[in-house]
C-alpha positions as CSV (number, residue, x, y, z in Angstrom):
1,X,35.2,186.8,75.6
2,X,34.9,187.9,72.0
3,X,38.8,188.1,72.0
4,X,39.1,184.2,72.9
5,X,36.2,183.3,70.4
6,X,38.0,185.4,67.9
7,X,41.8,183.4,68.9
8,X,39.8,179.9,68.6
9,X,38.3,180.4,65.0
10,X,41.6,181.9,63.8
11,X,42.9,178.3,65.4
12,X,40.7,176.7,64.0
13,X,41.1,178.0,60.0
14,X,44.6,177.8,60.2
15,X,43.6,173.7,60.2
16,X,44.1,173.3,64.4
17,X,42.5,171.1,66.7
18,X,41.6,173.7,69.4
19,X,41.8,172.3,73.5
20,X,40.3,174.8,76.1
21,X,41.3,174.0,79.4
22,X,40.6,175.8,83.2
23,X,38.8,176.1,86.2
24,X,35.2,175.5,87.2
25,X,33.4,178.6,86.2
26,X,35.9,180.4,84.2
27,X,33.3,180.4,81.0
28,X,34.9,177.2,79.4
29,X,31.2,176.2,78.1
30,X,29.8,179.8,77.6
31,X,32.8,180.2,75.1
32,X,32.2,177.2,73.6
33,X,27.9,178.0,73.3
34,X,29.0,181.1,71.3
35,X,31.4,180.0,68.8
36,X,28.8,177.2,68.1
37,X,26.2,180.3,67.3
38,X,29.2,182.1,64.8
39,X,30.1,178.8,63.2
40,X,26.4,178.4,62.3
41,X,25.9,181.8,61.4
42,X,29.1,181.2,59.0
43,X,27.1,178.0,57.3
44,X,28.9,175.3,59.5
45,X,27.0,172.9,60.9
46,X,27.9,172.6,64.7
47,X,27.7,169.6,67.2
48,X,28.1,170.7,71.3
49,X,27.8,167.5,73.1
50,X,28.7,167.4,76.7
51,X,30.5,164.5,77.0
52,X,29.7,164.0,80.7
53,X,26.0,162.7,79.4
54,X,27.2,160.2,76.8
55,X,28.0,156.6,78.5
56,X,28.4,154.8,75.5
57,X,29.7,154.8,71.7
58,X,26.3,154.0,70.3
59,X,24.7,157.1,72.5
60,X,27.7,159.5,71.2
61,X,27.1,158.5,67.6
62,X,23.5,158.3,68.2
63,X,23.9,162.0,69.6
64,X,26.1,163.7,66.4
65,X,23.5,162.2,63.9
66,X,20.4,164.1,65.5
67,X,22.5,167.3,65.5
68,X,23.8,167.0,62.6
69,X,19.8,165.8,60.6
70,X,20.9,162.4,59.7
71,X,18.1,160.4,59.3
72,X,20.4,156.8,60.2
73,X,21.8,157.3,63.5
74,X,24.9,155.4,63.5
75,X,28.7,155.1,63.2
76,X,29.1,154.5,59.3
77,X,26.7,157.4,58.6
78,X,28.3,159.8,61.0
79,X,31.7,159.2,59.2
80,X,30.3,159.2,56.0
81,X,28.9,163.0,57.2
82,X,32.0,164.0,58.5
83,X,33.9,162.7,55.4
84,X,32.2,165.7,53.7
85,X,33.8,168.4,55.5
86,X,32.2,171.6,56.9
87,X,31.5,170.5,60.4
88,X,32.3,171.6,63.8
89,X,32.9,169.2,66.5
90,X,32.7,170.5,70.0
91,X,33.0,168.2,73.1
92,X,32.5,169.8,76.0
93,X,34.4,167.7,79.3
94,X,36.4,165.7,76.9
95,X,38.4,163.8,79.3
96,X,34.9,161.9,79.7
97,X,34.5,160.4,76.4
98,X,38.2,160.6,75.3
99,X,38.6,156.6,75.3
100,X,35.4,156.4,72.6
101,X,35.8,159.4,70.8
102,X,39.8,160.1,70.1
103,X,39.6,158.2,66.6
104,X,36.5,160.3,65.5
105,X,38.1,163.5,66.5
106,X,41.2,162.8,64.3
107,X,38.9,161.6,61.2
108,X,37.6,165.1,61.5
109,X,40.2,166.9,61.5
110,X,41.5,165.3,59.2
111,X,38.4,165.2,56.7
112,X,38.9,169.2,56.9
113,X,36.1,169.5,60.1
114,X,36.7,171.7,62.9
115,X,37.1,170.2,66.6
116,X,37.2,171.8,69.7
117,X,37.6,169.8,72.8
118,X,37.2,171.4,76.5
119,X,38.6,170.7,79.8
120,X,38.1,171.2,83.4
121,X,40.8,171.7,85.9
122,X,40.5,170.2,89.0
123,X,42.1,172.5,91.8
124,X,45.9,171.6,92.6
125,X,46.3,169.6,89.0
126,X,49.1,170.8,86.7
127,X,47.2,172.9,83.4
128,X,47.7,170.5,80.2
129,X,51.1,172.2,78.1
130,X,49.6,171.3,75.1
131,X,45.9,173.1,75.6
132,X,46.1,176.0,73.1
133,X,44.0,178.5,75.3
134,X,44.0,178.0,79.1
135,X,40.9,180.1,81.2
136,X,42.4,181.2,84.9
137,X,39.8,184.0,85.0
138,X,36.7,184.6,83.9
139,X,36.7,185.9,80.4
140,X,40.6,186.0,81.0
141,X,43.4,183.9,78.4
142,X,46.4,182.8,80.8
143,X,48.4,181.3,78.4
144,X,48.1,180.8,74.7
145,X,49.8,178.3,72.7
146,X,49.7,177.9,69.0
147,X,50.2,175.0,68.1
């Protein structure tokens, strides 16, 4: 596990976007859970949403506010937090929120932010060519793709 963590930060300061992608049970979230604990310990403000839970742009806004302390809990102040840089971004079950949160994601990255989107694999479906660290195994990289 510490291996994977280690691949996604390096990822993730050479100024990628960062997609995990596998199986039910594979330790897609756990992975996640822990490089939210580094990035705070290393001063960077970390948002895990699971985007399963969020039905609605005002709720995923709404949600990235509280995490992130800001007292106005809406679009504008969001970006305007973002803007600043120094933030980590990580949506857990992406593919739930994609169609409301894909022009966020890129204002991120782009404002110098690091994002981190995960993806389950449903049995029998084709694993994504452009995730950059696919889980087959528990604790086990497949395939790695630097992007």
């Amino acid at each position: 596990m510490k291996g994977l963590v280690n691949g996604v930060l390096d990822s993730l300061n050479n100024g990628n976007i960062v997609t995990i992608q596998g199986s039910s049970g594979v330790g897609k979230s756990e992975t996640v859970e822990l490089l939210k604990n580094l990035l705070e310990q290393e001063g960077k403000r970390a948002v895990y949403l699971d985007m399963r839970h969020i039905k609605s742009s005002f709720q995923f806004y709404k949600e990235v506010a509280q995490q992130l302390g800001i007292e106005k809990r809406d679009s504008l102040s969001v970006y305007s937090e973002l803007n600043k840089g120094n933030i980590a971004l990580l949506l857990d079950e992406y593919w739930a929120g994609a169609q409301m949160t894909n022009q966020i994601v890129m204002f991120a990255h782009q404002k110098n932010n690091y994002v981190v989107t995960v993806a389950g694999t449903p049995m029998g479906v084709e694993l994504d060519e452009l995730a950059e660290y696919v889980l087959q195994e528990r604790n086990k990289i497949q395939t790695s793709i630097n992007l």
